[in-house]
C-alpha positions as CSV (number, residue, x, y, z in Angstrom):
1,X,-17.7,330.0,-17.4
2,X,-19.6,331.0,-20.4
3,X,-20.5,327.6,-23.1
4,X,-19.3,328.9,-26.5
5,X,-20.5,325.7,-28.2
6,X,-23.0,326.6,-31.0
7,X,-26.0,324.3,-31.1
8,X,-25.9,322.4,-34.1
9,X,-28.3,322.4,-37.1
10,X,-30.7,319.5,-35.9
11,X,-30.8,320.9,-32.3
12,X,-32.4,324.1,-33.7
13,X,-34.4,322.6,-36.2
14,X,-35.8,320.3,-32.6
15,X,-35.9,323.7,-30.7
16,X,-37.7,325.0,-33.8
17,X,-40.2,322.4,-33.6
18,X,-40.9,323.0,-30.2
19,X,-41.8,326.1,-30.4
20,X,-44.7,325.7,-33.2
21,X,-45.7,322.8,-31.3
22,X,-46.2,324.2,-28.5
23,X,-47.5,327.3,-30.3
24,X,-50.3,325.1,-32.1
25,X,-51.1,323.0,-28.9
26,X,-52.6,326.5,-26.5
27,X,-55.6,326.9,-27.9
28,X,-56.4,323.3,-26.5
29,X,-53.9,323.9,-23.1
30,X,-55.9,324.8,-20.0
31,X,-55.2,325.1,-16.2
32,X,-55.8,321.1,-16.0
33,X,-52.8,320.5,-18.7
34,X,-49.2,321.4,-17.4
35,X,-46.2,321.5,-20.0
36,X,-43.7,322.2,-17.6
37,X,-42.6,318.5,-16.2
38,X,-41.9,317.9,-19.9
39,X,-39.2,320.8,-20.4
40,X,-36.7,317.9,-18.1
41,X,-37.0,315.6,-21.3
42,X,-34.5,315.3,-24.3
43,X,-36.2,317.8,-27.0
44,X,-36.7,315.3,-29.3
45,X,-38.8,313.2,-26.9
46,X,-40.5,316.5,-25.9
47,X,-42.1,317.1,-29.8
48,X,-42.8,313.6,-29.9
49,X,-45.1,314.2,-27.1
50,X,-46.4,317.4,-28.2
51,X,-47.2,316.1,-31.3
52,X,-48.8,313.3,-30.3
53,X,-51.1,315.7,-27.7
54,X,-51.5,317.8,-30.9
55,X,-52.7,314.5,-33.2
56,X,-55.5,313.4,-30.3
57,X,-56.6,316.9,-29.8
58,X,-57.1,317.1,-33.9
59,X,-58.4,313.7,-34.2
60,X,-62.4,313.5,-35.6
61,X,-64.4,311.6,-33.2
62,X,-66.3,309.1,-35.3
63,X,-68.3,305.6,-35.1
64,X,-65.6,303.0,-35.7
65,X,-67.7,301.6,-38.4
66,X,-66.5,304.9,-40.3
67,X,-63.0,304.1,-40.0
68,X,-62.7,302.5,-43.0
69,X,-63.4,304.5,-45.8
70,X,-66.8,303.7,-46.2
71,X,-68.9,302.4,-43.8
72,X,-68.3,299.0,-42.1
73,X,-71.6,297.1,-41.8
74,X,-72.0,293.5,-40.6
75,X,-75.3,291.7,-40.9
76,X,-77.1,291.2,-38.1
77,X,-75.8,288.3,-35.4
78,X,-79.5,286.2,-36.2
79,X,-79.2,286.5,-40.2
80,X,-76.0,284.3,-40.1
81,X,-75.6,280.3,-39.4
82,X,-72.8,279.3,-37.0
83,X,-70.0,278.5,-40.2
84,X,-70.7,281.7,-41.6
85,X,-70.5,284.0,-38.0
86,X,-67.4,282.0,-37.8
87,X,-65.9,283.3,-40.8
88,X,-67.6,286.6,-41.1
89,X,-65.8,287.1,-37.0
90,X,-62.9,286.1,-38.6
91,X,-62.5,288.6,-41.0
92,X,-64.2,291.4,-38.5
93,X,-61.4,290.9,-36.4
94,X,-58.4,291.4,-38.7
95,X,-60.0,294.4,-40.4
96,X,-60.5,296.0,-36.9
97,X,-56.8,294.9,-36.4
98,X,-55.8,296.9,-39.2
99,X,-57.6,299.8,-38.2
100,X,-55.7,299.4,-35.3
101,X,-58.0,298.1,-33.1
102,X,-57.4,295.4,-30.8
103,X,-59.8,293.4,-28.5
104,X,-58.8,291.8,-25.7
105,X,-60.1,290.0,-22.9
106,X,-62.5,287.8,-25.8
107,X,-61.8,284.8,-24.9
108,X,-65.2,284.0,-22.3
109,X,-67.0,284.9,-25.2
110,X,-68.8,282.5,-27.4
111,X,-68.3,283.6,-31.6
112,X,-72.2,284.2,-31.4
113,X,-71.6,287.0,-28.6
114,X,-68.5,288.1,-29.6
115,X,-69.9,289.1,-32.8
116,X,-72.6,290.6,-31.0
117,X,-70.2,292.7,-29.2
118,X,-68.4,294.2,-32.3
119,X,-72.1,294.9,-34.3
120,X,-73.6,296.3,-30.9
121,X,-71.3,297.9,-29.1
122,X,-67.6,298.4,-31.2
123,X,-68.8,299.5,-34.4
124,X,-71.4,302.1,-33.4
125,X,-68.8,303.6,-30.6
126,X,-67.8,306.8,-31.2
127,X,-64.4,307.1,-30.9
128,X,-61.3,309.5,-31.5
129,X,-59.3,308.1,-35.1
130,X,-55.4,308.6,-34.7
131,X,-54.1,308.3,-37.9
132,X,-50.6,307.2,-36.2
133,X,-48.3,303.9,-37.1
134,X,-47.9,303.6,-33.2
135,X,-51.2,304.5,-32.2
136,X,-53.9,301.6,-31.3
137,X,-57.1,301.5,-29.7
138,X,-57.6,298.1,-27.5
139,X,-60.6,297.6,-26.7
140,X,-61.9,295.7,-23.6
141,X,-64.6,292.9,-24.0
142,X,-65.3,293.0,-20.9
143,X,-66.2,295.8,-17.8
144,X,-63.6,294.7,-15.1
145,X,-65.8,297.0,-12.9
146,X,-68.9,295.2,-13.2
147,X,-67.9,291.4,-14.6
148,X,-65.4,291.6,-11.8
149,X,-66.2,287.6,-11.3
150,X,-65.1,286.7,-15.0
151,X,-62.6,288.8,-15.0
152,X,-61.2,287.2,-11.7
153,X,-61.8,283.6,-13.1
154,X,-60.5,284.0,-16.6
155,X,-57.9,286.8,-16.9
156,X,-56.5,288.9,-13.7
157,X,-52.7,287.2,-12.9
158,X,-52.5,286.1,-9.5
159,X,-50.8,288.8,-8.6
160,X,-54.0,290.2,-9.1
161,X,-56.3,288.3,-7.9
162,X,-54.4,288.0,-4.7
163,X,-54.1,292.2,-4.6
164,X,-58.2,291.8,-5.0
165,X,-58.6,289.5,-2.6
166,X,-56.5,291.5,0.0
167,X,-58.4,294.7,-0.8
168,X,-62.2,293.3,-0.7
169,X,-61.8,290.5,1.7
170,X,-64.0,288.3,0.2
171,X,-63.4,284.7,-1.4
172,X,-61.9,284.3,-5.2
173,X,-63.8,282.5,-7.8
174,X,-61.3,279.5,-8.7
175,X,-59.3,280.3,-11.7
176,X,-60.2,278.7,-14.8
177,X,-59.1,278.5,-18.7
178,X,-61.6,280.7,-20.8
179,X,-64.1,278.6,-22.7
180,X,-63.2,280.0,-26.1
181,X,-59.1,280.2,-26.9
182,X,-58.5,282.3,-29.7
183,X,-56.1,283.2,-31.1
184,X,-56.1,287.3,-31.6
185,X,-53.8,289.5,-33.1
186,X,-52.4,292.3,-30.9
187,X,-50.4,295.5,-31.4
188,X,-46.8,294.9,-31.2
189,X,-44.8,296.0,-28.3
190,X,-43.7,299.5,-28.6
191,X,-40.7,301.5,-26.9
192,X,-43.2,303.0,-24.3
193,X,-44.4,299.4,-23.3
194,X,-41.1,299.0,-21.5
């Protein structure tokens, strides 16, 4: 039986959309990127996903420092007394929050070497800038690789540790409340977190 519906207005305009997508995304498609899984998903879903391959491809890589408009310097961690780092983190850590930058896993660190962190190692990272509402970059303060111990005390679930513990075979550091609570703002959940 032949389907004699006609596609309505917005289901072209999606098909439409599609196709320049996907017209715009091969020059950055190679063997390692496959498009076909996606073709099961609604078409609407489908160009969201295209376009948001097609916003990281075209996305500068810059120092986050350049995020802003004009660059972002901090004085140097030794230049600033303890009340002043305070406040000077403070401030740091909204304005990377509203660059869309979130830190996690802080929360070991002192607001001396947190502060650190962000002048040494966040703001001179070069990094891809997604101009997207949903798009945010979190940023670990901490190498779960090689600070596996800290990590283990202060922030793996013990679901976690116990999965570690399985898989290494050797003892867990006791589990511990961070040194430094904070309270740090974090994206908001998003339809893809569930």
């Amino acid at each position: 039986m032949v389907n004699s519906r006609r596609p309505r207005a917005e289901e072209v305009e999606e098909l439409l959309l599609n196709a320049r997508l996907r017209d715009e995304l091969e020059p950055f498609l190679d063997e390692s990127v496959g498009l076909r899984s996606i073709r099961e998903l609604p078409t609407q879903v489908e160009n969201d996903y295209l376009a948001s391959m097609l916003a990281w491809e075209r996305a500068p890589v810059l120092p986050i420092s350049q995020w802003f408009g004009e660059s972002f310097n901090l004085e140097p961690p030794d230049a600033l007394d303890d009340k002043t780092l305070r406040e000077v983190l403070r401030r740091t850590i909204h304005q990377l929050y509203d660059a869309h930058i979130v830190l996690e896993f802080t929360e070991h660190l002192s607001d001396r070497r947190l502060y650190l962190v962000i002048f040494r190692d966040i703001l001179p990272s070069p990094e891809k800038k997604l101009d997207s509402p949903g798009n945010y970059l979190r940023w670990h303060c901490l190498d779960i690789d090689t600070e596996t111990e800290t990590w283990l005390r202060y922030y793996a679930t013990p679901q976690e540790r116990n999965e570690w513990a399985l898989e290494t075979n050797e003892p867990l550091p006791e589990a511990e409340t961070p040194p430094f609570p904070r309270k740090m703002p974090s994206r908001p959940a998003s339809k893809n977190d569930l």
